[in-house]
N, C-alpha and C positions, 0 to 999 in steps of 0.2 A: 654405626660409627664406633670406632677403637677409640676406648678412651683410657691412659695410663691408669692402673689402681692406686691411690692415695691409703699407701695401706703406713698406721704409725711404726716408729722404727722396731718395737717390741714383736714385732709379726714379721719382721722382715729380719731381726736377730734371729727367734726361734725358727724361722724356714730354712734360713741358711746354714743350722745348727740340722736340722734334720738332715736335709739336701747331703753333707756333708759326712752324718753319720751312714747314709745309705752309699756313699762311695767308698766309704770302711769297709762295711758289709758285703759289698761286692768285690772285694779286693782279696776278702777272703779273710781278715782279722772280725775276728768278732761274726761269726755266721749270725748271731739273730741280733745284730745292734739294728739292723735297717726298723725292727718291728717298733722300734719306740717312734719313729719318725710323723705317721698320721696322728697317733694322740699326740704327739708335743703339739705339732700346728693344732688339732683341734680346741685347744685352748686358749686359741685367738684369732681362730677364724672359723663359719658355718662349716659341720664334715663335711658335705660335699664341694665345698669348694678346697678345704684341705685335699680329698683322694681326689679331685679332678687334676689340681697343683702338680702333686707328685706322679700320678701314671709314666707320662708321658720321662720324667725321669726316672723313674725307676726302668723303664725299657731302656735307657739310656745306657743306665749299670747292667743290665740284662745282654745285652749283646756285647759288652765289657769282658762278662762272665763264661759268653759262650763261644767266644772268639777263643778265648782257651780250652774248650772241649766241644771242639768241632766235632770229633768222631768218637767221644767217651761219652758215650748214654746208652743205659737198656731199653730197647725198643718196646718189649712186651709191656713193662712196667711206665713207659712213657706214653702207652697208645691208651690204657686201661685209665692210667690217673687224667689225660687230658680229655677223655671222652665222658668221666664221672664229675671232673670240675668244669666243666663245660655245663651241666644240667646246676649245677653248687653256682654257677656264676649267673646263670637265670633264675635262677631264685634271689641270688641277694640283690637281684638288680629290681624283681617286684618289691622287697621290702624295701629299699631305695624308693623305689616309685612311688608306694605308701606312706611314708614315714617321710618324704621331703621337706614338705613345710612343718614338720615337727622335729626340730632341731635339738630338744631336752631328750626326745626317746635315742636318735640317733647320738648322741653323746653319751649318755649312758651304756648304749649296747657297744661301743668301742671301748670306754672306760672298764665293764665287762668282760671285751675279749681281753681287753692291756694285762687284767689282774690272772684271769686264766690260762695265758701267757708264764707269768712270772710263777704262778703255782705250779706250769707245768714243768720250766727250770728248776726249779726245786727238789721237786721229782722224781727226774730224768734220769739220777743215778739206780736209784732205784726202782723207776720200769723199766730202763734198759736190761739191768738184770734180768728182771720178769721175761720180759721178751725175747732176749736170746734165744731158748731153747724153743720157742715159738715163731708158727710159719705161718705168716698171717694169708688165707686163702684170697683169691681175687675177689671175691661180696665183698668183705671186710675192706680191701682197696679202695675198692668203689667206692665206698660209702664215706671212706676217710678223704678221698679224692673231693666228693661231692662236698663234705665238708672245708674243707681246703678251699673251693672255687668260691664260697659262700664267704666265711669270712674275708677273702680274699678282695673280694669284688665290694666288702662294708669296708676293712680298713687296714687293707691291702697285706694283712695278717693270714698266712698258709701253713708255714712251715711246719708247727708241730704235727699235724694229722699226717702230711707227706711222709716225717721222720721215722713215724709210727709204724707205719705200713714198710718203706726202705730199712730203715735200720735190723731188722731182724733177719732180713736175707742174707749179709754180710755179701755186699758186692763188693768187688775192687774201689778200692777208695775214688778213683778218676770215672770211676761208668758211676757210682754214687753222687758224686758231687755235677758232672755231666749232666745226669738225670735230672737233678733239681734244677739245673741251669735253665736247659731248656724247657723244663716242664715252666718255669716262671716268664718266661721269654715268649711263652705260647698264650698261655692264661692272662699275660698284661696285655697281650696283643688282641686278645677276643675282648677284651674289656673295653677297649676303644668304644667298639660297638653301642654295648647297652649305654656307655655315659653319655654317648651322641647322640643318642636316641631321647635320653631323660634331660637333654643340656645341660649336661653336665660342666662339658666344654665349651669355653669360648675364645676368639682371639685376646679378650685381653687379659684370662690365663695363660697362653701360650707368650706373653710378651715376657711374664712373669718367667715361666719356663726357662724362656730364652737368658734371662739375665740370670736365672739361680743355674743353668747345667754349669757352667765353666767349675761350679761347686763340687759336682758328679767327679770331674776328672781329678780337683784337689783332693776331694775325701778317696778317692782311690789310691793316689802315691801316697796321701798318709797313711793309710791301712796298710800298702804295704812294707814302708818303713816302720812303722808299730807293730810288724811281725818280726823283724829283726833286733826290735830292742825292749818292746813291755810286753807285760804278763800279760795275755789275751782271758786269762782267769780273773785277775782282778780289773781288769778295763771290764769286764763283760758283768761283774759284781757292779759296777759303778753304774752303769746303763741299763739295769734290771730295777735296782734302787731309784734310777732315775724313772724307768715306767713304773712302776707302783703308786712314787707319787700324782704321777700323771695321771694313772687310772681314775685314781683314787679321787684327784679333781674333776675330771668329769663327771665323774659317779654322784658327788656331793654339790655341784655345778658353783663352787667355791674355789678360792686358792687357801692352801693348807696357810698360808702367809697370814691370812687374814685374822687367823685364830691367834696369831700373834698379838696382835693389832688391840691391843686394852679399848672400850670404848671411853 
């Protein structure tokens, strides 16, 4: 029987806060705001019921994405990384399998990715450098592919290994951002699979779904008006600042508030 989630309104503020940041993301302001999205929910709800919530919208953004680069993707580089995060996406679905009813380790290993995330922001200016004059061969794809599929499929976190391996070819800007489109449109969609398999998913996730997408199509007009008028520099400071601290509570399995809190 389907039965409504009685979830308090604090879970139902921070989902529609995520929901919303992933229509930014896909809109094209702020390329990594979607990543703070699983850890916010993980903070007030079990991770897999958090990645089970969001899947189904993030394919939602995903075909948003690729309706704009129908025919701008490198195929070589799209056949390699989806056949490497394909093996990246069965693995993170046995540690899933593992680590189900242990909800402290799975919160930790996303607070984990969230903070390695933000170190790799940090960064970025300077491995890009590094990497310029470097050609990262197809092994090193694969393996960054396979890691991609893995974090991917724990907390729905890819994009820097992808970036790793892409950015140093210097593709045309539209077969680059192409590329990642559909490479995410393909990897969310094999993902259906293992969470269906682990039940991940159930109907009265999807009612859930059904009431936070209309969110998908808001946070994508606002991304793209917040490309026309703020700094996609400082909005993407604010939402990096904002996963840190996020990490950083799961990791500690505390809210940073509490340290406030005199006894």
């Amino acid at each position: 029987m389907v039965v409504w989630p009685t979830y308090p309104l604090e879970v139902w503020l921070l989902t529609g806060l995520a929901v919303i940041l992933i229509g930014i993301s896909k809109a094209g302001f702020g390329s990594s705001v979607g990543v703070v999205a699983t850890p916010l929910i993980a903070i007030v709800l079990p991770v897999t019921e958090a990645v089970a919530l969001l899947l189904p919208l993030l394919l939602a953004g995903d075909l948003f994405t690729v309706r704009h680069y129908q025919h701008n993707f490198d195929k070589p580089n799209l056949v390699l990384l989806v056949l490497s995060a394909l093996v990246g996406v069965t693995l993170g679905s046995l540690f899933f399998n593992h680590f189900v009813d242990q909800e402290e380790v799975l919160k930790i290993g996303i607070g984990i990715i969230s903070l390695a995330f933000v170190l790799y922001k940090v960064t970025q200016i300077t491995l890009s450098k590094a990497l310029k004059p470097y050609q990262p061969n197809r092994i090193i794809g694969a393996a960054l592919g396979m890691f991609a599929g893995f974090t991917s499929t724990i907390a729905h976190v890819g994009g820097p290994p992808v970036i790793m391996y892409l950015l140093p070819q210097n593709l045309d800007r539209r077969k680059f951002v192409g590329t990642i489109a559909w490479l995410w449109l393909i990897i969310n969609s094999l993902k259906l699979i293992p969470y269906g398999i682990l039940g991940l998913l159930s109907l009265n996730n999807l009612l859930v779904v059904a009431v936070l997408l209309p969110l998908i199509y808001i946070g994508i007009r606002l991304g793209l008006l917040m490309i026309r008028i703020f700094s996609q520099r400082i909005f993407n400071l604010l939402i990096y600042v904002l996963l840190t601290i996020t990490g950083i509570q799961l990791l500690i399995g505390r809210s940073l508030l509490s340290f406030l809190v005199v006894a």
